[in-house]
C-alpha positions, 0 to 999 in steps of 0.5 A: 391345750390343743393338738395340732391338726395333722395335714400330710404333703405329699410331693410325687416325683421320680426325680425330686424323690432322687435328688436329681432336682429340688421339691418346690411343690411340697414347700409351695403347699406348706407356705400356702397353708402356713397363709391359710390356716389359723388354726394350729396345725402339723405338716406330715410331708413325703416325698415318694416317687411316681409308683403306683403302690407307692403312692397308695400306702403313703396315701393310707398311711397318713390317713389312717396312721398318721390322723391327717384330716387333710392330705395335700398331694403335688405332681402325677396329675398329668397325662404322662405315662408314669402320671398315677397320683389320682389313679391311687387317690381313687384306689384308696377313696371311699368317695370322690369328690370331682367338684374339686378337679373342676374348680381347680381346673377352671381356675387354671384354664384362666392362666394356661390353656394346658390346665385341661391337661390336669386331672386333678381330683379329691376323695374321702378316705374315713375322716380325712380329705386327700386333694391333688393338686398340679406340680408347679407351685404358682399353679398349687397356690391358685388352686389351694386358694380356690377349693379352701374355702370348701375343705374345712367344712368338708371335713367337719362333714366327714367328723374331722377336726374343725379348722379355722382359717386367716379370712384376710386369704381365705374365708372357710364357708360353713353354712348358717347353723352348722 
């Protein structure tokens, strides 16, 4: 039998992490990848305020404790003053990867002219792949489906586990021969 892949969410918001309101973009990423992956796999969720340090060590910790081969943040993208999540995600990357912000943002651009706002970004740390995303759920659906089809073969680049994906939503792209 195999061993589910390991996906950390991570939703990054003062007042959801203190229960003023509900998380909607940690279960908007979880349905979304329920959708995507054909594969079995694991969500290892946090939900952890807008701090700096914070997000950091939450960041490691599933990459490097946790063997997530994918973690998927929501919120702190904006330029807000406490909004830090790519600042972390660079911090704790080896690699970045800001073909993934450019798409995403295009992609937003198409449904509201304040997606050039977003600082989505993506980075390697060892053998897993970390991808920001915005915090309002639609906007994590749009985006999620726009990049996926690039994830799992980035992290069979990156000698992470092999995903499979639903092709009805989404077709990973690997080219021939790999």
């Amino acid at each position: 039998m195999t061993l589910p892949v390991h996906v950390g969410i991570v939703t990054v918001s003062d007042r959801a992490s203190r229960g003023v309101y509900e998380d909607k973009g940690g279960p908007a990423i979880r349905e979304c990848l329920t959708e995507i992956l054909s594969c079995a796999w694991e969500a290892v969720p946090r939900l952890i305020p807008d701090e700096r340090p914070g997000i950091e060590a939450t960041l490691i910790e599933l990459c490097d404790k946790e063997n997530c081969c994918l973690v998927v943040t929501t919120g702190g993208t904006g330029p807000a003053k406490r909004d830090v999540t790519p600042e972390a995600t660079e911090a704790v990357c080896e690699k970045m990867m800001p073909g993934f912000g450019e798409l995403m943002r295009a992609v937003s651009l198409r449904v509201v002219p304040t997606a050039i706002l977003s600082r989505q970004t993506a980075g390697i740390r060892g053998r897993s792949l970390i991808v920001n995303l915005p915090g309002k759920p639609s906007a994590i659906r749009d985006c999620l489906l726009a990049v996926f089809p690039a994830i799992p073969y980035c992290i069979d680049l990156i000698e992470g586990p092999y995903l499979t994906t639903n092709e009805v939503v989404v077709k990973a792209f690997r080219p021939k021969g790999s």
